[in-house]
Every structure is written in structure tokens, then in C-alpha cells.
VOLUMVO-746302 format. One line per field, with one value per atom (N, C-alpha, C, O): atom name; chain; z, y, x. Coordinates in pm, 1 decimal, decimal comma. Atoms other than C-alpha are relative to their C-alpha. Layout:
! residues N
name: (CA | ...)
chain: (A | ...)
zz: (Z | ...)
yy: (Y | ...)
xx: (X | ...)
This chain:
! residues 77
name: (N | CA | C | O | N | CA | C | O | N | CA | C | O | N | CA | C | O | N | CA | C | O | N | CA | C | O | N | CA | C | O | N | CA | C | O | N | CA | C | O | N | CA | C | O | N | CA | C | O | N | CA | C | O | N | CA | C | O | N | CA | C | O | N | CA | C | O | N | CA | C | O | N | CA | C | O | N | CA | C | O | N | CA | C | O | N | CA | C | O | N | CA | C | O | N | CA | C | O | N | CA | C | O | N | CA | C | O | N | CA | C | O | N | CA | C | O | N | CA | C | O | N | CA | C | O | N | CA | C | O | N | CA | C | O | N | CA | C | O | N | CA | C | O | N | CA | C | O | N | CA | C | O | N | CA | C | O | N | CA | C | O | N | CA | C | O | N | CA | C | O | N | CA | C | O | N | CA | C | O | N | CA | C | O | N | CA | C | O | N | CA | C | O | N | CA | C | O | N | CA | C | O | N | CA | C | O | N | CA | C | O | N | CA | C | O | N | CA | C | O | N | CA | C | O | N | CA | C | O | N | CA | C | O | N | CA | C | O | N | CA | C | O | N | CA | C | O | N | CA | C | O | N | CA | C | O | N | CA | C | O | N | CA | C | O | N | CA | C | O | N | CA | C | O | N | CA | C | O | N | CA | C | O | N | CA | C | O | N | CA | C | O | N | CA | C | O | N | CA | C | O | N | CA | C | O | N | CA | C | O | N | CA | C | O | N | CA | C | O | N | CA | C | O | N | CA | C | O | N | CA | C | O | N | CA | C | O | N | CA | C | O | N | CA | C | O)
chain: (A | A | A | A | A | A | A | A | A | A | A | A | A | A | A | A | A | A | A | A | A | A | A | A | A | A | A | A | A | A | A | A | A | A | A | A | A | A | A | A | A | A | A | A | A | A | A | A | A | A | A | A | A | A | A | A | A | A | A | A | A | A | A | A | A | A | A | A | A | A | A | A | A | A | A | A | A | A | A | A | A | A | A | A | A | A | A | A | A | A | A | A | A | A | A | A | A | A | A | A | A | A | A | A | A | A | A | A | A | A | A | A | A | A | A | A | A | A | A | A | A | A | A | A | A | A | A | A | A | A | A | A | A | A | A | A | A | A | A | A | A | A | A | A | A | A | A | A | A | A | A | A | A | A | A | A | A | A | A | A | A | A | A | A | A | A | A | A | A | A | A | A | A | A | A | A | A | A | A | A | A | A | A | A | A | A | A | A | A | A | A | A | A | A | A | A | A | A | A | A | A | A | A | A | A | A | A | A | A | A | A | A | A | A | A | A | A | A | A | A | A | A | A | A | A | A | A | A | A | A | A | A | A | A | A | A | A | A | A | A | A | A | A | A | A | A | A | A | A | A | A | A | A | A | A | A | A | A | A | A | A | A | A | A | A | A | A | A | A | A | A | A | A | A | A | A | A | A | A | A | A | A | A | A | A | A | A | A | A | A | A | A | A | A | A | A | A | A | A | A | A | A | A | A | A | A | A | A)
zz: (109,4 | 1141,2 | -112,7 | -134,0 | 70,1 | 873,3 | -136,9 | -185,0 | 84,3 | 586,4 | -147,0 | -119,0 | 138,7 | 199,5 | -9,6 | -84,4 | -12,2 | 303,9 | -62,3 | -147,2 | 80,1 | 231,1 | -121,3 | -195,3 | 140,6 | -100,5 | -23,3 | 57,9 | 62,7 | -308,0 | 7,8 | -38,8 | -14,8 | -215,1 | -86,7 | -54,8 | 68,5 | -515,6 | -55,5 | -15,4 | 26,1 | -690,4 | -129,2 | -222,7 | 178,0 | -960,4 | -17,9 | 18,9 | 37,7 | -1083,7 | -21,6 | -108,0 | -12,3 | -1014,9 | -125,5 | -155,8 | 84,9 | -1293,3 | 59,0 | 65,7 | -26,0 | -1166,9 | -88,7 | -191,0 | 118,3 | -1344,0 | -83,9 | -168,7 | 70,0 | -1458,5 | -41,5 | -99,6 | 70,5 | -1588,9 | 26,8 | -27,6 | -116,0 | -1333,7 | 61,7 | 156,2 | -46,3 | -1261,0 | 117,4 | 158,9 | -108,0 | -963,1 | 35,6 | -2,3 | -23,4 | -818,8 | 120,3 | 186,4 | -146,1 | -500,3 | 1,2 | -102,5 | -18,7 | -368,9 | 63,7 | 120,2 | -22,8 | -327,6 | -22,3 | -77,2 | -5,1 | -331,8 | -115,4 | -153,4 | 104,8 | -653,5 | -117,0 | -136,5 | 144,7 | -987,9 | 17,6 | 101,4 | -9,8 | -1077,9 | -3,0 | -43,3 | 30,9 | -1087,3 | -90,8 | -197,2 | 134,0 | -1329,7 | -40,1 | -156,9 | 61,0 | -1364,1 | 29,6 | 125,9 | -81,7 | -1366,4 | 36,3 | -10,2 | -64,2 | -1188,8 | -19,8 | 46,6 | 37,7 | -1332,8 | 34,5 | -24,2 | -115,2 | -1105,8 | -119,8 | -228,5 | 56,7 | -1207,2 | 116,6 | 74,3 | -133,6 | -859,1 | 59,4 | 113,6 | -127,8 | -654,5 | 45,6 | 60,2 | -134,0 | -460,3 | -77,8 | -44,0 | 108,3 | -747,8 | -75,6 | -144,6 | 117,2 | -945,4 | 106,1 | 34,5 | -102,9 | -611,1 | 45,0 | 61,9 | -54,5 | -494,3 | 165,0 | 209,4 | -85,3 | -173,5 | 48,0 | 161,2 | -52,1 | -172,6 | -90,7 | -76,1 | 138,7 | -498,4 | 68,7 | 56,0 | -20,8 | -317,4 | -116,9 | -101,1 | 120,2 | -639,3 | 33,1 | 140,9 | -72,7 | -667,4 | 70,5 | 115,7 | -103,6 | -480,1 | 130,0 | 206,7 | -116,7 | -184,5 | 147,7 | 147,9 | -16,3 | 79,2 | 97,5 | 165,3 | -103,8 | 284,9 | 131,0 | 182,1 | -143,4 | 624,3 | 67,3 | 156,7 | -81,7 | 710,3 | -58,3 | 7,6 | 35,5 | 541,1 | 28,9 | 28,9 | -94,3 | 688,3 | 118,9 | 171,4 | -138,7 | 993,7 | 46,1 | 159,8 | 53,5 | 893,0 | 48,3 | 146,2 | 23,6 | 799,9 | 110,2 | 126,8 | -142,7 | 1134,1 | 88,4 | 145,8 | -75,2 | 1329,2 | -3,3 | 81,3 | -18,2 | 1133,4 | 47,9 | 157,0 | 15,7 | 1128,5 | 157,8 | 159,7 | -158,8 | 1545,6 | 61,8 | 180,2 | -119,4 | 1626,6 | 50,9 | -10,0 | -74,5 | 1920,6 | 62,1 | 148,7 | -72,8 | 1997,3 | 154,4 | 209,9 | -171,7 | 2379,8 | 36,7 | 132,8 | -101,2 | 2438,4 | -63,3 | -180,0 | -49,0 | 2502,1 | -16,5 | 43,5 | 32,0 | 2385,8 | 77,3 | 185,1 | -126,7 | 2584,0 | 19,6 | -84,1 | 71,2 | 2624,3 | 66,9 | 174,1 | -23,6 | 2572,7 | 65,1 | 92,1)
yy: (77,7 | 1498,9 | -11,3 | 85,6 | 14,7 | 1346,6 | 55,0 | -10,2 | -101,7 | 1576,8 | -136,7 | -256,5 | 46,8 | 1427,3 | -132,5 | -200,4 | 150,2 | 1086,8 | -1,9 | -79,7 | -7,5 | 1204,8 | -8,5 | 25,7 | -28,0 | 1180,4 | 139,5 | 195,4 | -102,6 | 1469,3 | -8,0 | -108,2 | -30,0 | 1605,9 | 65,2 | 183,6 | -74,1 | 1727,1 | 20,6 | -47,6 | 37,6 | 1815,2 | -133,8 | -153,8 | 114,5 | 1511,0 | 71,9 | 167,8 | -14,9 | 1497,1 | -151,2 | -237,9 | 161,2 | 1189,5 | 41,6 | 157,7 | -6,5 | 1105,0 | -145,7 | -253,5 | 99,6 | 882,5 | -63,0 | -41,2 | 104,7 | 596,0 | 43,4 | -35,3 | -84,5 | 863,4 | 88,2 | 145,3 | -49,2 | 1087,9 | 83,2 | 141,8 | -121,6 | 1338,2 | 11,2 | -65,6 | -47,8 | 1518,9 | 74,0 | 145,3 | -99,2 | 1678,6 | -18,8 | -116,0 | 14,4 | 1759,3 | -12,8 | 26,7 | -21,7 | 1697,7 | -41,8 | -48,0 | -8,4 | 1641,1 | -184,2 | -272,3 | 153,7 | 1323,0 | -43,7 | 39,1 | 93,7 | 1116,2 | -29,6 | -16,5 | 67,2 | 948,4 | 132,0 | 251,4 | -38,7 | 969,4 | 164,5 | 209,8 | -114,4 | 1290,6 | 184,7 | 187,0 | -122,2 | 1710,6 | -3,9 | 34,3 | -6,6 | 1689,8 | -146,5 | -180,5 | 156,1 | 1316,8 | -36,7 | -15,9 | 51,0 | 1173,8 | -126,0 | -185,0 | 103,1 | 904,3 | -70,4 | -28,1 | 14,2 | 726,2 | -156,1 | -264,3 | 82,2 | 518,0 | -137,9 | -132,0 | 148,6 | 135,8 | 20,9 | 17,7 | 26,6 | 143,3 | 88,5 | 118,2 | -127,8 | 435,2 | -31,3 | -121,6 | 8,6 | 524,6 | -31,6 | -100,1 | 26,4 | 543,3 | -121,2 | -116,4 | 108,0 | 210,6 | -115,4 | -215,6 | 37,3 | 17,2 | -56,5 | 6,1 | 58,1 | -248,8 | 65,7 | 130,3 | 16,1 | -200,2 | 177,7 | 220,8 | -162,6 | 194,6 | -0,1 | 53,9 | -32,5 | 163,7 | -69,2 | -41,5 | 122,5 | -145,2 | -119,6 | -213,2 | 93,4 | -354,8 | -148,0 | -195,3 | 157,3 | -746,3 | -68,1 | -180,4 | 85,7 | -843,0 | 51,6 | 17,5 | -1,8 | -716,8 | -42,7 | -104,4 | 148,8 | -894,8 | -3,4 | 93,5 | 39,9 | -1058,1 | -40,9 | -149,8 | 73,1 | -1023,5 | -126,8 | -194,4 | 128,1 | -1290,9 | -169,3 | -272,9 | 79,1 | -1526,0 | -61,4 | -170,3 | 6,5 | -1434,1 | -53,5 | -153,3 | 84,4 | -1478,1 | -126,6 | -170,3 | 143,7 | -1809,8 | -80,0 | -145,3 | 57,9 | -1908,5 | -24,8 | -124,3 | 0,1 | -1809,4 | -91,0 | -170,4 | 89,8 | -2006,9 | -116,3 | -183,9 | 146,6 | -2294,0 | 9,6 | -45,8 | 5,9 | -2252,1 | -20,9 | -96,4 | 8,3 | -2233,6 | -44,7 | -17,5 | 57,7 | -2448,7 | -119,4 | -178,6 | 81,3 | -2657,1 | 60,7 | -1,0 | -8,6 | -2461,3 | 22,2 | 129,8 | -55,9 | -2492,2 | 98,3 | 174,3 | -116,4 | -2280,6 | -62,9 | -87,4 | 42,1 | -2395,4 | 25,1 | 129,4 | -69,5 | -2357,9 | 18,3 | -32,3 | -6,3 | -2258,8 | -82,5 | -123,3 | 103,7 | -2464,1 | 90,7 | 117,7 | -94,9 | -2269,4 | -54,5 | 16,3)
xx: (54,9 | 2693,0 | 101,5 | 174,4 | -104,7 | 2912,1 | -27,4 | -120,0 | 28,8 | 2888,9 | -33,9 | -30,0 | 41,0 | 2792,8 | -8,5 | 61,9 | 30,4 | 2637,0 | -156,0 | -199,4 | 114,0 | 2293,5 | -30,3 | 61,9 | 22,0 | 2113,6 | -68,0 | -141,7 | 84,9 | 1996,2 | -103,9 | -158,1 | 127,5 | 1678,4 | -47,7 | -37,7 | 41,4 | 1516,1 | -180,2 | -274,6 | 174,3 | 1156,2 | 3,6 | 81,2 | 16,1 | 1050,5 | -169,7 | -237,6 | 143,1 | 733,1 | -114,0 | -100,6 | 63,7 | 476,5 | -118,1 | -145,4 | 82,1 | 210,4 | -75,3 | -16,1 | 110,0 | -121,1 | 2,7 | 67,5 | -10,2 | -200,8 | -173,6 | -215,5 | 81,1 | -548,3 | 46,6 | -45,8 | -83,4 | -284,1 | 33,5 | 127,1 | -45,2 | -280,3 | 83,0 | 101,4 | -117,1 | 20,7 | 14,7 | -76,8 | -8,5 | 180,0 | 151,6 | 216,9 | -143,6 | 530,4 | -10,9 | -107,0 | -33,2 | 673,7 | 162,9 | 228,9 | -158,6 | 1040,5 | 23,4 | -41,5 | -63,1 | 1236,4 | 107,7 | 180,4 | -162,9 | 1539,8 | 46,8 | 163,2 | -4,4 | 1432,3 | 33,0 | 10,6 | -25,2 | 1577,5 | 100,1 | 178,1 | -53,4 | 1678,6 | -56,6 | -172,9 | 67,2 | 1596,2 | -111,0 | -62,4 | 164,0 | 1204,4 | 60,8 | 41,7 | 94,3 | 1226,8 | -166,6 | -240,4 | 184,3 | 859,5 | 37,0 | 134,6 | 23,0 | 802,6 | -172,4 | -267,0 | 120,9 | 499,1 | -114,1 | -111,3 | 52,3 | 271,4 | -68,5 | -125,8 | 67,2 | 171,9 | -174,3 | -289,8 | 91,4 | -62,6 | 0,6 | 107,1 | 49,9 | -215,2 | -137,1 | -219,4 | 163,5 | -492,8 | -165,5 | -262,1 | 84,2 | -716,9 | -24,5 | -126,4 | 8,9 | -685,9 | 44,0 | 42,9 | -20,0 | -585,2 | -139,4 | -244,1 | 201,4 | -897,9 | 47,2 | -47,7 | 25,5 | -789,0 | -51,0 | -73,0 | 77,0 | -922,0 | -101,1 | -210,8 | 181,4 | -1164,9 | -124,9 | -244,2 | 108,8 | -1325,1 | -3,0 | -81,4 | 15,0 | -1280,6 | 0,6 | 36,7 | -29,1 | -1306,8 | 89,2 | 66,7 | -106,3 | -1013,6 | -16,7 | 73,3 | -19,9 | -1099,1 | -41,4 | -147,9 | 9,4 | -1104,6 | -107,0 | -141,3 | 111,9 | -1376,8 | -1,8 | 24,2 | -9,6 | -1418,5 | -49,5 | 1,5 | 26,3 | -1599,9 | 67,2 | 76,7 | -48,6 | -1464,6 | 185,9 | 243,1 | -125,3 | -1111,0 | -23,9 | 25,4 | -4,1 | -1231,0 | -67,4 | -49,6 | -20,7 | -1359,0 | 124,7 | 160,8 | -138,5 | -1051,1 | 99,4 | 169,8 | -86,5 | -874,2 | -82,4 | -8,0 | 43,7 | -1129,1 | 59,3 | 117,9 | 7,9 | -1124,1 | 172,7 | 186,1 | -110,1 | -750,0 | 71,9 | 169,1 | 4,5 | -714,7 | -86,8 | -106,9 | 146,4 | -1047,3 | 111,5 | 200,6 | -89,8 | -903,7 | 154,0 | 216,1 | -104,3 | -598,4 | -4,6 | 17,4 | 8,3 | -640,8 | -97,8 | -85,2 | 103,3 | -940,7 | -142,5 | -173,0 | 126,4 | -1255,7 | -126,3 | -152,3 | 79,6 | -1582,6 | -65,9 | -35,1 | 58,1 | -1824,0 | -145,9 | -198,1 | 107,9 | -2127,1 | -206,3 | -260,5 | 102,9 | -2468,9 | -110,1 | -207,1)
């Protein structure tokens, strides 16, 4: 292995965007930098559930209409 290609592995410190702190190790920044989140798991529709998220049926709507007729056949009831 070719020696001093890697980056420094060190601890930082992340801060939620509810203000809750915690350390862990990483590439970023430098030795006790914080790193302070715009978007996590918490404030994120796609884990809160909030208004943007998205509607299944209406996706798959969309893909119908979006492929009605590509070569397959409906079936006739």
C-alpha cells in the first residue's frame, strides 16, 4: 500500500439541526471541528412524513399514464 495518500481520520463533532450534539470520526474538516447539519433525520419530510412527501398513488399514476400504450396490452375483462 502506498504510504501518505490517505486522509486524516479524525473525531469532529456533528450538531442536529434540534441542537443535539454528538462526536464521531471522519475525514472532514479538522481535529473538534463541528460540522453543523442544514438536513437530518429529524427535520427531513422524507423520515418526519411532512408535506412533501410523496404520493404513491399518484406516482404511479403518473408512470401509467406516462407508459399507457408502450407495447403491452390490456387485458380485456
Amino acid at each position: 500500500m502506498k504510504k501518505d495518500i490517505h486522509p486524516e481520520y479524525h473525531f469532529i463533532n456533528i450538531e442536529m439541526t434540534d441542537g443535539t450534539k454528538y462526536q464521531t470520526r471522519s475525514t472532514w474538516g479538522a481535529e473538534g471541528d463541528t460540522m453543523r447539519l442544514d438536513v437530518d433525520s429529524k427535520s427531513h419530510p422524507v423520515w418526519t412524513g411532512g408535506g412533501t412527501r410523496v404520493i404513491e398513488k399518484g406516482q404511479m399514476k403518473k408512470f401509467q399514464d406516462k407508459y399507457a400504450g408502450f407495447g403491452l396490452a390490456e387485458e380485456d375483462a
